[in-house]
mmCIF file of the N, C-alpha and C atoms, coordinates in Angstrom:
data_MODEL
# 
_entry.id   MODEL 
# 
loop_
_atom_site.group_PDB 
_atom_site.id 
_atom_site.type_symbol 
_atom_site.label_atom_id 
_atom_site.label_alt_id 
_atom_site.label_comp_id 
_atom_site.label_asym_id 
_atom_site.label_entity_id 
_atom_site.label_seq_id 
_atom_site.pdbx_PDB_ins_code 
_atom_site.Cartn_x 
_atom_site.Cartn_y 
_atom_site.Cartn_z 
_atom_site.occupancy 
_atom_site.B_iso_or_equiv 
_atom_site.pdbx_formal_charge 
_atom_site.auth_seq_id 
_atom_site.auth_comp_id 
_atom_site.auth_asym_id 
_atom_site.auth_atom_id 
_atom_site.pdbx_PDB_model_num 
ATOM 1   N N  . UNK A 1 1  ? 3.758  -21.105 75.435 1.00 0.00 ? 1  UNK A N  1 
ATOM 2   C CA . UNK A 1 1  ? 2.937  -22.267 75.126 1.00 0.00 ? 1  UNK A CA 1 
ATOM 3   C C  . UNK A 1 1  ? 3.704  -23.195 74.189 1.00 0.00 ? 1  UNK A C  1 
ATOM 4   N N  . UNK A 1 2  ? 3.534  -24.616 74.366 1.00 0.00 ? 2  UNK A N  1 
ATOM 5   C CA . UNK A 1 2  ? 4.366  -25.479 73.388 1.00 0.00 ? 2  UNK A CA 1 
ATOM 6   C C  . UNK A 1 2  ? 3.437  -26.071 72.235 1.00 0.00 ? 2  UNK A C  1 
ATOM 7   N N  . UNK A 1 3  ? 4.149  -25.711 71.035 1.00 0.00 ? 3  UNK A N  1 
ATOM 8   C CA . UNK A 1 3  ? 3.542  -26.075 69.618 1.00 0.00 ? 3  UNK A CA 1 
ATOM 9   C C  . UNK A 1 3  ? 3.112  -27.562 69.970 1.00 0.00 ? 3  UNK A C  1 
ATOM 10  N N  . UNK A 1 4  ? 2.152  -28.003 69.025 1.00 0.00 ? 4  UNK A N  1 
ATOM 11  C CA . UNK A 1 4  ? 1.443  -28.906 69.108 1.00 0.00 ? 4  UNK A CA 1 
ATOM 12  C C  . UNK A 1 4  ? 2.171  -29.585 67.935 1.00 0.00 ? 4  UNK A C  1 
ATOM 13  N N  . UNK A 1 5  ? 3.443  -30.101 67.856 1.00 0.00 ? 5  UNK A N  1 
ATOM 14  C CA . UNK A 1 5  ? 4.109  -31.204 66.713 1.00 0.00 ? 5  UNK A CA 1 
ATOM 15  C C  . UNK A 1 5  ? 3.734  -33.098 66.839 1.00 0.00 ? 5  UNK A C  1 
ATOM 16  N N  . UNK A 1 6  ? 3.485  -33.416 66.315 1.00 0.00 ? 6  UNK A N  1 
ATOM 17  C CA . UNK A 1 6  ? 3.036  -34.664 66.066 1.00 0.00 ? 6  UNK A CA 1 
ATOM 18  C C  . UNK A 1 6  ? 4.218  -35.373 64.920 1.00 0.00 ? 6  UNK A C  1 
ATOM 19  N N  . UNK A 1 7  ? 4.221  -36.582 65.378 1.00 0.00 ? 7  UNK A N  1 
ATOM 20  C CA . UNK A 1 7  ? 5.016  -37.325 64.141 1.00 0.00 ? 7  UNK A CA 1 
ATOM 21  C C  . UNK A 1 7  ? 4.087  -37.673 62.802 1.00 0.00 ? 7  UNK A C  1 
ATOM 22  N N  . UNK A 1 8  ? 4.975  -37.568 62.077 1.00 0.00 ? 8  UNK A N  1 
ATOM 23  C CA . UNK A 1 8  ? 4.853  -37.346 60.592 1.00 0.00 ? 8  UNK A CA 1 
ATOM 24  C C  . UNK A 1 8  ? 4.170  -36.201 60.198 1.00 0.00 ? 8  UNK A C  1 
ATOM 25  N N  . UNK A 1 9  ? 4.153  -35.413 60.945 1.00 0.00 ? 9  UNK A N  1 
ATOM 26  C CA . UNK A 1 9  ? 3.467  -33.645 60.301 1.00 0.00 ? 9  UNK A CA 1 
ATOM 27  C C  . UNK A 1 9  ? 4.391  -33.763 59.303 1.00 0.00 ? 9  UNK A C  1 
ATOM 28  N N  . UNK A 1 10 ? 4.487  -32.718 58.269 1.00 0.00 ? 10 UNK A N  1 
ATOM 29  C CA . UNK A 1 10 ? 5.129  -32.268 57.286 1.00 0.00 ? 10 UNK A CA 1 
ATOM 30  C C  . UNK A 1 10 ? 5.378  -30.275 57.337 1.00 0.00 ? 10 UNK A C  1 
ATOM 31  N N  . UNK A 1 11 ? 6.682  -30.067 57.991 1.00 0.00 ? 11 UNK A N  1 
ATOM 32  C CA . UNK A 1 11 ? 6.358  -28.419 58.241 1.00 0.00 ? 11 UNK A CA 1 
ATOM 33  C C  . UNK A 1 11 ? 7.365  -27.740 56.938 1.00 0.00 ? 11 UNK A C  1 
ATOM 34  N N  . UNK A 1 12 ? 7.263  -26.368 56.874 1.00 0.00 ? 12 UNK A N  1 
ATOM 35  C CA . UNK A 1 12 ? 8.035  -25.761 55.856 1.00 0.00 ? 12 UNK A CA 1 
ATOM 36  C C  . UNK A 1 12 ? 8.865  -24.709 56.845 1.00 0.00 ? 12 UNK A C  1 
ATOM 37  N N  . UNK A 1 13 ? 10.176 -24.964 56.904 1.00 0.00 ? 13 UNK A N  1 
ATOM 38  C CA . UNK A 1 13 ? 11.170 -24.105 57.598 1.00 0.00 ? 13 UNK A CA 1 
ATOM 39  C C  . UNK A 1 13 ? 11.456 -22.544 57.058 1.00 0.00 ? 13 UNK A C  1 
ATOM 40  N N  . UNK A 1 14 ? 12.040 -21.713 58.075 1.00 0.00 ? 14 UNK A N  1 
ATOM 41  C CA . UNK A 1 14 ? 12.037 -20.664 57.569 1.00 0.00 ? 14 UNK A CA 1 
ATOM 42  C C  . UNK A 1 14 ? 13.328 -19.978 56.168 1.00 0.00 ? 14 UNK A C  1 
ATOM 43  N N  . UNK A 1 15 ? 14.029 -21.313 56.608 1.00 0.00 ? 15 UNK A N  1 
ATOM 44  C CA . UNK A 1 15 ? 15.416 -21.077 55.593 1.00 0.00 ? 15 UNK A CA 1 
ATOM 45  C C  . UNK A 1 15 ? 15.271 -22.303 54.894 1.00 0.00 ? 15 UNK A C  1 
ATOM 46  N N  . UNK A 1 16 ? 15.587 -22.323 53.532 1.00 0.00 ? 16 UNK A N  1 
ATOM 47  C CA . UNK A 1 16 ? 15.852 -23.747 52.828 1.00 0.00 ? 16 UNK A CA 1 
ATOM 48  C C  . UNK A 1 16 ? 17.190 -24.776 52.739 1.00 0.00 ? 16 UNK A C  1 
ATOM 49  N N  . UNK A 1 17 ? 16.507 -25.902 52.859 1.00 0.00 ? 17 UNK A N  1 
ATOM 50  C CA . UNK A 1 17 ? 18.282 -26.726 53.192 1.00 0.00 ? 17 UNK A CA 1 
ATOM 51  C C  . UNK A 1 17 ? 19.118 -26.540 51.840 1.00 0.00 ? 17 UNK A C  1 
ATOM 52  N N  . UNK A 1 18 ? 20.381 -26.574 51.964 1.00 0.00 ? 18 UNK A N  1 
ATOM 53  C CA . UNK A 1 18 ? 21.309 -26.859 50.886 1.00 0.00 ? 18 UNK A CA 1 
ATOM 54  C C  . UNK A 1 18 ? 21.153 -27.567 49.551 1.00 0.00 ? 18 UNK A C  1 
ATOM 55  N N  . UNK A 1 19 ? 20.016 -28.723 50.222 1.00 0.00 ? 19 UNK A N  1 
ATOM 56  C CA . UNK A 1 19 ? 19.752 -29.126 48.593 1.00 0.00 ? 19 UNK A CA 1 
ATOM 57  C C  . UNK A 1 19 ? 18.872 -28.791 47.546 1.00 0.00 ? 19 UNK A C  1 
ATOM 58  N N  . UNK A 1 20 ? 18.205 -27.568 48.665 1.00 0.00 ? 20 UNK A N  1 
ATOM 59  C CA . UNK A 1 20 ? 16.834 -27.036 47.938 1.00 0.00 ? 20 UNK A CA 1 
ATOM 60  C C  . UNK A 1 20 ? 15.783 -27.132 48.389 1.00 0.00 ? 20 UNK A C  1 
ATOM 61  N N  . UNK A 1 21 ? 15.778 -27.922 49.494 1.00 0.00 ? 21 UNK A N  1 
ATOM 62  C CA . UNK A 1 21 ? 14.126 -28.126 49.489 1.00 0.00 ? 21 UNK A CA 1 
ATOM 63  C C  . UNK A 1 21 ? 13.734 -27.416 50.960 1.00 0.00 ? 21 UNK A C  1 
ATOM 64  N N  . UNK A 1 22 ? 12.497 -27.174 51.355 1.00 0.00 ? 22 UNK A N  1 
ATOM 65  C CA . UNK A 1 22 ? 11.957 -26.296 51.978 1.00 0.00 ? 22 UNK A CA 1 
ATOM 66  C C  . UNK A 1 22 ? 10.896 -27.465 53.179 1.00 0.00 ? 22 UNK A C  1 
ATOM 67  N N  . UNK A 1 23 ? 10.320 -28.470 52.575 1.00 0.00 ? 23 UNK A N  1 
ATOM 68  C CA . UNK A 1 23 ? 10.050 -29.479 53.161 1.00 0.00 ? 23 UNK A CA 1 
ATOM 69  C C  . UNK A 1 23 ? 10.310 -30.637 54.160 1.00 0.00 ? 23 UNK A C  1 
ATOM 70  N N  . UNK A 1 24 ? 10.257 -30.425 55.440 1.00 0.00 ? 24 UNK A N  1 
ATOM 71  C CA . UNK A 1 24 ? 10.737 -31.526 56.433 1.00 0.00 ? 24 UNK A CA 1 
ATOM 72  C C  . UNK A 1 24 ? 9.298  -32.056 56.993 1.00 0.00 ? 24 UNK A C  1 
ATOM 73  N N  . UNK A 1 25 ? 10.137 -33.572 56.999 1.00 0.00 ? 25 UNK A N  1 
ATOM 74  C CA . UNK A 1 25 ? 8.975  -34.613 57.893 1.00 0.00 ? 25 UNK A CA 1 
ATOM 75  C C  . UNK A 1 25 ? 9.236  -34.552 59.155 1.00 0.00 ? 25 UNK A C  1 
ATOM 76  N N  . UNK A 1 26 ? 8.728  -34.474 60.483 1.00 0.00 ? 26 UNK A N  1 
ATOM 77  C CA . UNK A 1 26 ? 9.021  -35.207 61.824 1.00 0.00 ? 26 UNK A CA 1 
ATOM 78  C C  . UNK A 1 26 ? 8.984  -36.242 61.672 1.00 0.00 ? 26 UNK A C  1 
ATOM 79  N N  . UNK A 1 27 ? 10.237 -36.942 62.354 1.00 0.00 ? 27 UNK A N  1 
ATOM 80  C CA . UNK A 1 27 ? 10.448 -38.567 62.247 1.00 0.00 ? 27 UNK A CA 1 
ATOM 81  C C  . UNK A 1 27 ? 10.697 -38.606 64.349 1.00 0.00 ? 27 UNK A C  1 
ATOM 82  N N  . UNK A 1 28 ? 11.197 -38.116 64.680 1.00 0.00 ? 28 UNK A N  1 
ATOM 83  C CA . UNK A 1 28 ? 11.055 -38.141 66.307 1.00 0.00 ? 28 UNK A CA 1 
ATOM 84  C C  . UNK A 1 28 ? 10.880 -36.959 67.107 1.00 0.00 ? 28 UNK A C  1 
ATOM 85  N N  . UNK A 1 29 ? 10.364 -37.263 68.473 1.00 0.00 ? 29 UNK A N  1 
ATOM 86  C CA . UNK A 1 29 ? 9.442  -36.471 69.413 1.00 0.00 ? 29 UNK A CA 1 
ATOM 87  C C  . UNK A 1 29 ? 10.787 -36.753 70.292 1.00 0.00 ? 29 UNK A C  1 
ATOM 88  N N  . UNK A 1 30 ? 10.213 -35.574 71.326 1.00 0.00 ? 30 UNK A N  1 
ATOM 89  C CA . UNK A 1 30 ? 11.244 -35.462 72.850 1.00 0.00 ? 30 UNK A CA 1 
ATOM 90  C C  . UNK A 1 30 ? 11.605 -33.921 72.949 1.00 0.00 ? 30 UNK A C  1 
ATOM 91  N N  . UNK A 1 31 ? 12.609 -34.093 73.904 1.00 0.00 ? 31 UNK A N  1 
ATOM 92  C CA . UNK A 1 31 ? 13.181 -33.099 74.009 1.00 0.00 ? 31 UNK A CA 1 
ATOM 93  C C  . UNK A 1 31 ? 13.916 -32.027 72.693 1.00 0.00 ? 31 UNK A C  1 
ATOM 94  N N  . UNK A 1 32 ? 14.222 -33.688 72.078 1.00 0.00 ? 32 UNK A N  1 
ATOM 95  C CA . UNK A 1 32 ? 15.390 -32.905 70.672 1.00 0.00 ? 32 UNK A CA 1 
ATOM 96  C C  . UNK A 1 32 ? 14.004 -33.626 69.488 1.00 0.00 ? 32 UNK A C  1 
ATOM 97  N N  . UNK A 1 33 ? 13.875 -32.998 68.304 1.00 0.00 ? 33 UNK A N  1 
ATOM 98  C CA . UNK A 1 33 ? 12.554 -33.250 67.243 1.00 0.00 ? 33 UNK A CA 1 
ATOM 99  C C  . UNK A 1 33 ? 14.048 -33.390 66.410 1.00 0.00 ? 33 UNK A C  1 
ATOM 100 N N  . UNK A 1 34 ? 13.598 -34.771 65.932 1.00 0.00 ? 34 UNK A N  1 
ATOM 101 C CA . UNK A 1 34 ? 14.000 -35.082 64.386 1.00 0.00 ? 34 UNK A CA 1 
ATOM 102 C C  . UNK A 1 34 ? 13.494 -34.945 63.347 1.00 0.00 ? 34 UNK A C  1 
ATOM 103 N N  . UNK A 1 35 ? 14.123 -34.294 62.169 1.00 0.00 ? 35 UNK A N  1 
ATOM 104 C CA . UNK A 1 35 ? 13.340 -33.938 60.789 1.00 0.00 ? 35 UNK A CA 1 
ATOM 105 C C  . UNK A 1 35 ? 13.994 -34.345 59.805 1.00 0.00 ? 35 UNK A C  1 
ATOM 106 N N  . UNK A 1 36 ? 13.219 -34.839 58.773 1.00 0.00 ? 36 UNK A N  1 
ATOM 107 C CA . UNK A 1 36 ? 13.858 -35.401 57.527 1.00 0.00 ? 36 UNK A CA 1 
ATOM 108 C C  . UNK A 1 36 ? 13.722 -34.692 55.940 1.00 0.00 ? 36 UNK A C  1 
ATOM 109 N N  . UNK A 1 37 ? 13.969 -34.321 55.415 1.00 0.00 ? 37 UNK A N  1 
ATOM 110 C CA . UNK A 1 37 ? 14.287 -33.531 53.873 1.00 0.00 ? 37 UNK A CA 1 
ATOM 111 C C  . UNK A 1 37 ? 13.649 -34.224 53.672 1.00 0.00 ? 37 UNK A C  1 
ATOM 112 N N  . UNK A 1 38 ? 12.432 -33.660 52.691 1.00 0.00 ? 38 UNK A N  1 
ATOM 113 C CA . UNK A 1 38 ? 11.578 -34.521 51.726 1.00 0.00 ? 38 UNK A CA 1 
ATOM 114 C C  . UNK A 1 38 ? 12.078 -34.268 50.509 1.00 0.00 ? 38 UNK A C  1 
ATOM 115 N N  . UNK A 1 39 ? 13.337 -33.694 50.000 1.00 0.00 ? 39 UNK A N  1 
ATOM 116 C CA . UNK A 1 39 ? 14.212 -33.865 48.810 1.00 0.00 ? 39 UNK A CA 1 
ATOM 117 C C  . UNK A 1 39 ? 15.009 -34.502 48.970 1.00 0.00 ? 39 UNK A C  1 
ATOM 118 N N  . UNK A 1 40 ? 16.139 -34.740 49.919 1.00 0.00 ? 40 UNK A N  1 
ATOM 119 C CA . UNK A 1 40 ? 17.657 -35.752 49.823 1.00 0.00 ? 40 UNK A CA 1 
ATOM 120 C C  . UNK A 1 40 ? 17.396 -36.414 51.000 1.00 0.00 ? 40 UNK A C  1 
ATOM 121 N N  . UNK A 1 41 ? 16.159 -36.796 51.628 1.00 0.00 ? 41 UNK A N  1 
ATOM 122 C CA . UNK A 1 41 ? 16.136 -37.493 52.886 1.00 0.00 ? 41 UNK A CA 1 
ATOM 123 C C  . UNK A 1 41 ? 17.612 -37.364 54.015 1.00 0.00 ? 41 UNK A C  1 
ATOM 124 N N  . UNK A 1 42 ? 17.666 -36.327 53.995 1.00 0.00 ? 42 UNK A N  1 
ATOM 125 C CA . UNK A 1 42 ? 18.641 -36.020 55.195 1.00 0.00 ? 42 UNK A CA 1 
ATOM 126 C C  . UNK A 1 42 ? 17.906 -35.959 56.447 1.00 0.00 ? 42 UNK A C  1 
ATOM 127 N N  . UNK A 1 43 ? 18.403 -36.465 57.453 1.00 0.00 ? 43 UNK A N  1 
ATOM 128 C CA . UNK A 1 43 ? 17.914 -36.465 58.846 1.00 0.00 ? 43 UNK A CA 1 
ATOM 129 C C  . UNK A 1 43 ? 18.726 -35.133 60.190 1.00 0.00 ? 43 UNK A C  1 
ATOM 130 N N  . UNK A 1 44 ? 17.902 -34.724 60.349 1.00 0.00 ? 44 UNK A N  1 
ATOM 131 C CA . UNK A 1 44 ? 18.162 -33.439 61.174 1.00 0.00 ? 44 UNK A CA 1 
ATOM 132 C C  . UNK A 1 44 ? 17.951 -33.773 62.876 1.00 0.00 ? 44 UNK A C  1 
ATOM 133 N N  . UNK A 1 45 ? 18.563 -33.427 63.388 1.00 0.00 ? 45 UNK A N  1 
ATOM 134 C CA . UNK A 1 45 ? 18.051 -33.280 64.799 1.00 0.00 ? 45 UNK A CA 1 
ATOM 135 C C  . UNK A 1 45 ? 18.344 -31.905 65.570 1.00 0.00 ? 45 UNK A C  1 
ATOM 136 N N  . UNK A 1 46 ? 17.683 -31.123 65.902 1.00 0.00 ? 46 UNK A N  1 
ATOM 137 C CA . UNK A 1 46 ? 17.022 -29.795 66.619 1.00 0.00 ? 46 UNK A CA 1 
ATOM 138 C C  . UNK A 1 46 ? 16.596 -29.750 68.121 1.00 0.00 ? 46 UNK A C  1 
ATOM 139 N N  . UNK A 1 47 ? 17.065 -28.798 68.922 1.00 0.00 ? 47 UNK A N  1 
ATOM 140 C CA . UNK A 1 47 ? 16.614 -28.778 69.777 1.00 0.00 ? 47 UNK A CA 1 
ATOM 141 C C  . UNK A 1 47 ? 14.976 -28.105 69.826 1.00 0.00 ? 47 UNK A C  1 
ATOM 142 N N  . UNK A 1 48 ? 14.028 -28.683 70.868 1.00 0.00 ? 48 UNK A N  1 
ATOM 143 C CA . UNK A 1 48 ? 12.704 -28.536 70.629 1.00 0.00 ? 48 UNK A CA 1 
ATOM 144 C C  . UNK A 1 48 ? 12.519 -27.081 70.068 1.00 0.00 ? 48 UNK A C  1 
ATOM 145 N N  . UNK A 1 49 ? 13.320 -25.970 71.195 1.00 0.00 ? 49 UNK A N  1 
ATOM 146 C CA . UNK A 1 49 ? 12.742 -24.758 71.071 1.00 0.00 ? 49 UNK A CA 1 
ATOM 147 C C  . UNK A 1 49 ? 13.599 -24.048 69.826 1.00 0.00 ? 49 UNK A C  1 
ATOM 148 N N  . UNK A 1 50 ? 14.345 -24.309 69.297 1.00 0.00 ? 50 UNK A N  1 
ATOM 149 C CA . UNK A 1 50 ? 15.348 -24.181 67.897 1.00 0.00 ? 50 UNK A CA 1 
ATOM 150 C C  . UNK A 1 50 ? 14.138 -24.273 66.943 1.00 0.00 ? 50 UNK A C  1 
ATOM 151 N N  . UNK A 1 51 ? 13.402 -25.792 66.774 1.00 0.00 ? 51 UNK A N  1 
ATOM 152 C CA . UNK A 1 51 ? 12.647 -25.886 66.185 1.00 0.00 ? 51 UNK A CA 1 
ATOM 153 C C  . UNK A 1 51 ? 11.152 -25.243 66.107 1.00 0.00 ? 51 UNK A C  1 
ATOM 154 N N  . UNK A 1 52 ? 10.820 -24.666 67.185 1.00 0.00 ? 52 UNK A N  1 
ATOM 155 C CA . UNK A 1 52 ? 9.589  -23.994 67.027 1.00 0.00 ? 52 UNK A CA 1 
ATOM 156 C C  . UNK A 1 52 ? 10.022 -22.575 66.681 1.00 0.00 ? 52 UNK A C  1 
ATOM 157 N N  . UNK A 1 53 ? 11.081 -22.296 66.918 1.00 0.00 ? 53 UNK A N  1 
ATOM 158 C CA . UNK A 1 53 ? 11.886 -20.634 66.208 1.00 0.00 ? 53 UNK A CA 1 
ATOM 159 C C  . UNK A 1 53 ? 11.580 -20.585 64.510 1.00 0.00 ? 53 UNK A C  1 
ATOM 160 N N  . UNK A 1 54 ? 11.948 -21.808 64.160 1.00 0.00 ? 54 UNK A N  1 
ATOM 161 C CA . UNK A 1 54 ? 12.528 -22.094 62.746 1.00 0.00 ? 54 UNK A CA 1 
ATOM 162 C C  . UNK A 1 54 ? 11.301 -22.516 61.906 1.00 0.00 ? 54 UNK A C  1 
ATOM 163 N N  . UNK A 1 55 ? 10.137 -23.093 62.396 1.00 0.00 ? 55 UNK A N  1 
ATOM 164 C CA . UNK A 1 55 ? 9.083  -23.356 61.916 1.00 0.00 ? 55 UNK A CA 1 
ATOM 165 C C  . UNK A 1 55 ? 8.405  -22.615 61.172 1.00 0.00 ? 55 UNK A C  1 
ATOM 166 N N  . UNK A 1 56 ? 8.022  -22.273 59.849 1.00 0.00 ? 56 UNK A N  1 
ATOM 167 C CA . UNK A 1 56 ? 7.079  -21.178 59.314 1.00 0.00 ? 56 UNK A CA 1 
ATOM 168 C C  . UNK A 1 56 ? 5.775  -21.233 59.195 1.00 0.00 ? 56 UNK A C  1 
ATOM 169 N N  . UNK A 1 57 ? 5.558  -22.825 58.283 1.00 0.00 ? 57 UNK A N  1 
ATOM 170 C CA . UNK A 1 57 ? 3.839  -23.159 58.220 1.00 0.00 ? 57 UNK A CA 1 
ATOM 171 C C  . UNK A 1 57 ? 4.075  -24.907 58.453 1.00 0.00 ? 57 UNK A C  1 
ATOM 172 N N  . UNK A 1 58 ? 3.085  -25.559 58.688 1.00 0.00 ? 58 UNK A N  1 
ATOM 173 C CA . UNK A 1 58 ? 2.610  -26.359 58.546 1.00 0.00 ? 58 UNK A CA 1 
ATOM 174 C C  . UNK A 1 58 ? 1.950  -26.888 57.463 1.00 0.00 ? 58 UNK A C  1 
ATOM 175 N N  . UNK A 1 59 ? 2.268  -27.915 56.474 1.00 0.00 ? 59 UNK A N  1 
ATOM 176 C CA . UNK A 1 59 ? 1.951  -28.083 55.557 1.00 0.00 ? 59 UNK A CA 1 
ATOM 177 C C  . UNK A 1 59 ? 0.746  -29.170 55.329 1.00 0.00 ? 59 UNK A C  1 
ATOM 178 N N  . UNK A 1 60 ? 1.078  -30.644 56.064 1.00 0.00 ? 60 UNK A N  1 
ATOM 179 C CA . UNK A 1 60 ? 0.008  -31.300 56.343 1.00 0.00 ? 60 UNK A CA 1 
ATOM 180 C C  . UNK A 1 60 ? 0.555  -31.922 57.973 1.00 0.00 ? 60 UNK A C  1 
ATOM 181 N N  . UNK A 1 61 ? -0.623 -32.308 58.389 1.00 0.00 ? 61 UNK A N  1 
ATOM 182 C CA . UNK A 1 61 ? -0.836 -32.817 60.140 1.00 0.00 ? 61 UNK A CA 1 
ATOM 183 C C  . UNK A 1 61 ? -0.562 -34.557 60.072 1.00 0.00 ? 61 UNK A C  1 
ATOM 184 N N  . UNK A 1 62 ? 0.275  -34.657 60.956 1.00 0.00 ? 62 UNK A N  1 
ATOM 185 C CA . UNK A 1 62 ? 0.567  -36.276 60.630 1.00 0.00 ? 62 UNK A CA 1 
ATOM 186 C C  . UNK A 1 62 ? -0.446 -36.766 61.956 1.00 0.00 ? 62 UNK A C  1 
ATOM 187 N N  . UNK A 1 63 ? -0.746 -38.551 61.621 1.00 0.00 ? 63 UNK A N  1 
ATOM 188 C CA . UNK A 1 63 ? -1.811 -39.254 62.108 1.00 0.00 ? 63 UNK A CA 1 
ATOM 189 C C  . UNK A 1 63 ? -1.566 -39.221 63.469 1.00 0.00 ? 63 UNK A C  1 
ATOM 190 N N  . UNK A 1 64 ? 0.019  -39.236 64.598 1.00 0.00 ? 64 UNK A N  1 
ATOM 191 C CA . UNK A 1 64 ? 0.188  -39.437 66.126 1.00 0.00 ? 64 UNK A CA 1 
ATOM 192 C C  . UNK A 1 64 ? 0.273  -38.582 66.491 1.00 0.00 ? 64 UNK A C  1 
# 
């Protein structure tokens, strides 16, 4: 079944990025999901099913 990701959710990954933080935004949908550090605004791009591996919780549900 495919996760239900929406842009601008806010999810918490299972490993933390390099700069520390644990927090990514979705900034794009598709095949490949873009995510952004809500500490050093770094931009990520993931393949869909990479990203539903890596996903732990959901933190808040974005509006699209």
């Amino acid at each position: 079944m495919v996760m239900d990701i929406r842009l601008g959710d806010v999810v918490c990954l299972k490993k933390k990025h390099p700069c520390g933080g644990y927090e990514w935004q979705v900034v794009r949908l598709g095949a490949d999901i873009g995510i952004k550090c809500l500490k050093c605004q770094r931009h990520v791009l993931l393949e869909r099913s990479v990203f539903e591996r890596r996903v732990k919780s959901f933190i808040s549900r974005g509006g699209g």
